[in-house]
N, C-alpha and C positions, 0 to 999 in steps of 0.2 A: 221109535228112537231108543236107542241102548243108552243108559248111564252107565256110566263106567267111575264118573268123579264127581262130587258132590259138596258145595259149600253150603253151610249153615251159618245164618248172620245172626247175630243178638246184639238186638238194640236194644229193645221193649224190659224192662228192668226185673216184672212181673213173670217172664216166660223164661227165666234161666235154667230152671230144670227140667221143663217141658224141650226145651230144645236140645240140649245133655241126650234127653231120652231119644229123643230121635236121632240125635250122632248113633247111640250105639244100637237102635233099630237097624239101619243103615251099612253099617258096619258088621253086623251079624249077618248079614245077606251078602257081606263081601265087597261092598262098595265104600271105594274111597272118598273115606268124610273127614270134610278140615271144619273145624270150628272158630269161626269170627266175634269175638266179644269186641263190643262198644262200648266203654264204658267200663266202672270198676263194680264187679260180681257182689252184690250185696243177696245174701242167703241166708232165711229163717235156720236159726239156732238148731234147732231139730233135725235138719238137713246137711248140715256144714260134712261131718263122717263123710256119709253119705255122697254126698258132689264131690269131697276130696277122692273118695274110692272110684265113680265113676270115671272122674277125668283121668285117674290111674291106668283102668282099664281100656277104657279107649285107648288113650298114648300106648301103653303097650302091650295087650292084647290082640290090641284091632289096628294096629298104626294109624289113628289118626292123630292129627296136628290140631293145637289148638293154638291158637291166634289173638292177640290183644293188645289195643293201642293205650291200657292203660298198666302202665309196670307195677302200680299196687296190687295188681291181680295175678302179677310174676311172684312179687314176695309172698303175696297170701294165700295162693292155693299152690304154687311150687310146678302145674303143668303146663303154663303156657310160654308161649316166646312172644317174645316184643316185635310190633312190625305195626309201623305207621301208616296212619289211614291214605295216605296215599298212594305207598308201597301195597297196601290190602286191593288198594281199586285197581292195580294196574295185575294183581296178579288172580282177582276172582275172573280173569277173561280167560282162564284155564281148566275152569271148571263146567261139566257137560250142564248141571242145576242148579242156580243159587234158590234157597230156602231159607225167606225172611223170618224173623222171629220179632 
């Protein structure tokens, strides 16, 4: 089976940069990754740079899309778009893998 598109979910509160990393794993091999955040991105101080640089990169480096039903995470980290969880269910049927986090 070829992938060709690829969605990443984040629920789990604990795994947001683990899952960052593998958008841009993903993305570096040329494969289109959209990123699904659940919830509003809470991230050790130490990292905050850092995640801001990544989702940069992604967005537009690698064009991925990043996704989130919570708009505090519109204003705080400035990459994501708004798109409600039900709008997210009807269009992860677009994608070749979903990849829970």
């Amino acid at each position: 089976m070829k992938v060709d598109k690829v969605a990443v979910i984040i629920r789990d509160t604990e795994n947001y940069w683990e899952a960052l990393r593998s958008c841009l794993g993903l993305g570096c091999e040329m494969i289109e990754t959209h990123m699904f955040v659940l919830g509003e991105v809470g991230m050790p101080k130490d990292r905050v740079q850092a995640y801001k640089e990544n989702l940069e990169f992604l967005g537009e480096e690698l064009d991925g899309r990043n996704f989130t039903d919570s708009k505090a995470n519109i204003e705080k980290w400035n990459f994501f778009r708004y798109m409600a969880l039900d709008d997210m269910a009807e269009k992860l049927c677009e994608y070749d893998l979903l990849i829970p986090f």
